[in-house]
Structures are given as C-alpha cells and as structure tokens.
Z-matrix of the N, CA and C atoms (Angstrom, degrees):
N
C 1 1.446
C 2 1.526 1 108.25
N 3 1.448 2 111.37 1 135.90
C 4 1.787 3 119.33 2 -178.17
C 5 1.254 4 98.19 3 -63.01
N 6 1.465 5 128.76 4 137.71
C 7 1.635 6 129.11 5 156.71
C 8 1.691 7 97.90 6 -69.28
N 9 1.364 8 99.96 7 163.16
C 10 1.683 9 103.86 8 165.08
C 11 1.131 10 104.70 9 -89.01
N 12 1.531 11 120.15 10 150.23
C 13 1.366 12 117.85 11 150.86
C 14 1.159 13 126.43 12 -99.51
N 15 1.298 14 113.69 13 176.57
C 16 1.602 15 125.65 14 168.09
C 17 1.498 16 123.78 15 -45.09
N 18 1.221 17 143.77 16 103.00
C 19 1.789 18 139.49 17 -178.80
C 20 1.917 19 84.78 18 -55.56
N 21 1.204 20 74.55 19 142.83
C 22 1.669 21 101.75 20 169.82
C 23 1.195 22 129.87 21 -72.02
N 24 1.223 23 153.60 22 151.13
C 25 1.314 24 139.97 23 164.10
C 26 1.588 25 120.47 24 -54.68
N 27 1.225 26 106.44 25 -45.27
C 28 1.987 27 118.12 26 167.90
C 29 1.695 28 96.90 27 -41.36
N 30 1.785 29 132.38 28 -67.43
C 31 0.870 30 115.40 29 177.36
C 32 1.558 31 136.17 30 -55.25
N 33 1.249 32 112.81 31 -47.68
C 34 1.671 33 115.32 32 162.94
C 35 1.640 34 105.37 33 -36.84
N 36 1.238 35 133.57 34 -74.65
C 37 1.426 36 154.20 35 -169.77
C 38 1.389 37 81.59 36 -38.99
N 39 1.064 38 131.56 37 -91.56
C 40 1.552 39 125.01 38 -162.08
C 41 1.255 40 111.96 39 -72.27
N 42 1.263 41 151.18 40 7.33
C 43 1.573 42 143.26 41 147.65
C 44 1.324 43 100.38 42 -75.76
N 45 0.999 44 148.15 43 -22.42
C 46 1.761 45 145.42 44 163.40
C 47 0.891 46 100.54 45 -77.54
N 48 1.387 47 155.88 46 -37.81
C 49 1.733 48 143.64 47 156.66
C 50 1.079 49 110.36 48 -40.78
N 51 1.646 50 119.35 49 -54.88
C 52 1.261 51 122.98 50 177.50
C 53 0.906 52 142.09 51 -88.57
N 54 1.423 53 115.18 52 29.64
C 55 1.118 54 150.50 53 151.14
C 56 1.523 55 114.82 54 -84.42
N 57 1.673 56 127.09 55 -68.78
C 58 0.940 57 133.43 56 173.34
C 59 1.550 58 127.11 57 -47.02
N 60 1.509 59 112.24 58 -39.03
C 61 1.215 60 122.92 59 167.86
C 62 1.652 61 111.26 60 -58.55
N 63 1.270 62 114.24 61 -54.52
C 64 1.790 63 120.56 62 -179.32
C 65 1.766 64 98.54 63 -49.01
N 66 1.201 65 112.79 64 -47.65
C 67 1.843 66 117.54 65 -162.72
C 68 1.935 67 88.07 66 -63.27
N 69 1.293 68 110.14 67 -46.95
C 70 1.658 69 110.80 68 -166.93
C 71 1.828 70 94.69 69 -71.68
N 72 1.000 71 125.19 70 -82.71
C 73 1.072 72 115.67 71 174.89
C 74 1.846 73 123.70 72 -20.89
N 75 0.895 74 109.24 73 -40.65
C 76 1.961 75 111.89 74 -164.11
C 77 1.670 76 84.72 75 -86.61
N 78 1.121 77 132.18 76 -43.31
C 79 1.810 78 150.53 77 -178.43
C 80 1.715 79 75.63 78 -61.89
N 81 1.057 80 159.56 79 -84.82
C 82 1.614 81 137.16 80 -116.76
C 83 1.910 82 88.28 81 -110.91
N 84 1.578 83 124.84 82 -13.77
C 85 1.389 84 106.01 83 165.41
C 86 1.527 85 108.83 84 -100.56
N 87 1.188 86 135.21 85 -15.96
C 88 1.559 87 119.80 86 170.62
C 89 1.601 88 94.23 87 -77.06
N 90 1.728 89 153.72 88 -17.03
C 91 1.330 90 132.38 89 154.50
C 92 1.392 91 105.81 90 -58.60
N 93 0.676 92 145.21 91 -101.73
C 94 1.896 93 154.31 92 179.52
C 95 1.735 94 86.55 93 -5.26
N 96 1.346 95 116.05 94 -59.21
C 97 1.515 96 79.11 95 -165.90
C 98 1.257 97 138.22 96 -107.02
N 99 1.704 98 96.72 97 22.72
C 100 1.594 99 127.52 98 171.81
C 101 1.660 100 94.43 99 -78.31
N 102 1.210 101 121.05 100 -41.94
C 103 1.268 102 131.62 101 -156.13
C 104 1.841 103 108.45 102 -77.98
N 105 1.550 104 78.45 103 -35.98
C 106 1.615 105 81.24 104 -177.88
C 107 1.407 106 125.15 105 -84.78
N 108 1.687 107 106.53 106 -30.26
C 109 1.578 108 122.90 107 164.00
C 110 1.764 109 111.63 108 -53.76
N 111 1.531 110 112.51 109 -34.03
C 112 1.646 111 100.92 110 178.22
C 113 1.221 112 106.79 111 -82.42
N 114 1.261 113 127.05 112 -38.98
C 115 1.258 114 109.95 113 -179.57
C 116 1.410 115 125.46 114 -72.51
N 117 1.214 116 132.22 115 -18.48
C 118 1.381 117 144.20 116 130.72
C 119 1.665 118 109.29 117 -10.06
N 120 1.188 119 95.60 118 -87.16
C 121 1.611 120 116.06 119 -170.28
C 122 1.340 121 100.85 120 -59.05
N 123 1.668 122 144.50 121 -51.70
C 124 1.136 123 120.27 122 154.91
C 125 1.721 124 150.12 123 5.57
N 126 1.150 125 88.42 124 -54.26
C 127 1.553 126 129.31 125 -159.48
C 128 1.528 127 102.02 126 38.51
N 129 1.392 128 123.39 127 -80.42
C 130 1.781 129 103.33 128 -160.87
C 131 1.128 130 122.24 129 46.36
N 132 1.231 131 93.27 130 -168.09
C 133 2.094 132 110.73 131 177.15
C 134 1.350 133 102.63 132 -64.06
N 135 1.468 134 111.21 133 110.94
C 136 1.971 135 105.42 134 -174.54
C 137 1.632 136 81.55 135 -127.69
N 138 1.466 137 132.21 136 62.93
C 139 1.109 138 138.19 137 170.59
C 140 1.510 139 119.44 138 -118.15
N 141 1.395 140 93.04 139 130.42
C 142 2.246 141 104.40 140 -152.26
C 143 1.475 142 80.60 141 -91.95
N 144 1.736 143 104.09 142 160.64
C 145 1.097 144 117.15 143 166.27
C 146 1.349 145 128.89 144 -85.85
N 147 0.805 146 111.05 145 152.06
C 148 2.015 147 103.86 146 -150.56
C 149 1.540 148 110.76 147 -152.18
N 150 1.458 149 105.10 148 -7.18
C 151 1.897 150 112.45 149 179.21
C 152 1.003 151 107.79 150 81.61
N 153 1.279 152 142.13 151 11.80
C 154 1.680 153 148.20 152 143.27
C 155 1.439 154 123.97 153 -92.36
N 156 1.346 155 105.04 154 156.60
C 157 1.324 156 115.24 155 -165.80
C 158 1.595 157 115.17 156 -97.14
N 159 1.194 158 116.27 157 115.78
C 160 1.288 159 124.78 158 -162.06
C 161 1.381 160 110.29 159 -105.55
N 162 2.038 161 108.86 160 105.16
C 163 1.553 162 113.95 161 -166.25
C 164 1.777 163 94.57 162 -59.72
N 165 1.220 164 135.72 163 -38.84
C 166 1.419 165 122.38 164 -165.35
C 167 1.508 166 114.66 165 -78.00
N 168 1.780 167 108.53 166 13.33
C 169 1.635 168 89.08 167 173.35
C 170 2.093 169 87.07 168 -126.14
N 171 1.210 170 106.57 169 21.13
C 172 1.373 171 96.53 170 172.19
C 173 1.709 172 110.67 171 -95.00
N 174 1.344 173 110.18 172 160.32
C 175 1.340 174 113.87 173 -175.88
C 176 1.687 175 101.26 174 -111.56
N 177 1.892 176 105.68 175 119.97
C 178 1.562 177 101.31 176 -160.31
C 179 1.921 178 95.70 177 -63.17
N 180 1.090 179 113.30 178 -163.73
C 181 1.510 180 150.38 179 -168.34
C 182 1.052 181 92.39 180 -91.83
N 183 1.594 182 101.50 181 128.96
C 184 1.699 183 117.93 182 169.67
C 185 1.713 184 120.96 183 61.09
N 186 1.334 185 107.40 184 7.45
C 187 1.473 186 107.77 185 -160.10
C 188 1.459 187 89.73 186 -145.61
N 189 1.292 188 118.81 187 -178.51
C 190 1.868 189 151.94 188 -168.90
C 191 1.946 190 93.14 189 -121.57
C-alpha cells in the first residue's frame, strides 16, 4: 500500500489562487445576475435589436 505524502508548498500556493479566482469569478456572476434580475423587474422597453423598425420607439409627426 502507497503511504501518503506530504502536499507540497507549489500545491498550497496554488489552492489559494484557486480560491481567489472562484471568490472573483462568483463576485462578476452574482453582478450579471443582480443586474439582470433589475432589469427584468423593471420591465419598460425590454425590446432587442433585431433590424426592424419598432412603431413604439418612434416619435409620431409634429408631436413628443
């Protein structure tokens, strides 16, 4: 049977990277989807651009 050995210092060193990276990563997807839940809930004009002409974002003639 293999004994275990000792983890290395190289490994420690990079499990604390990879740590820090997971905290940055989970930090830039809970923004996106804080960001995306308000604008959700918003509602407004939630109309994508698509290369058509959309009468509800035109401003009629002679008027506001």
């Amino acid at each position: 049977m293999a004994a275990f050995h000792e983890e290395h210092e190289l490994h420690k060193r990079r499990f604390g990277r990879n740590l820090g990276l997971l905290a940055v990563l989970s930090a830039f997807v809970a923004i996106v989807f804080g960001l995306t839940i308000v604008k959700v809930s918003e509602g407004g004009k939630i109309e994508a651009f698509d290369h058509t002409v959309r009468p509800s974002l035109t401003v009629p003639e002679g008027g506001e």
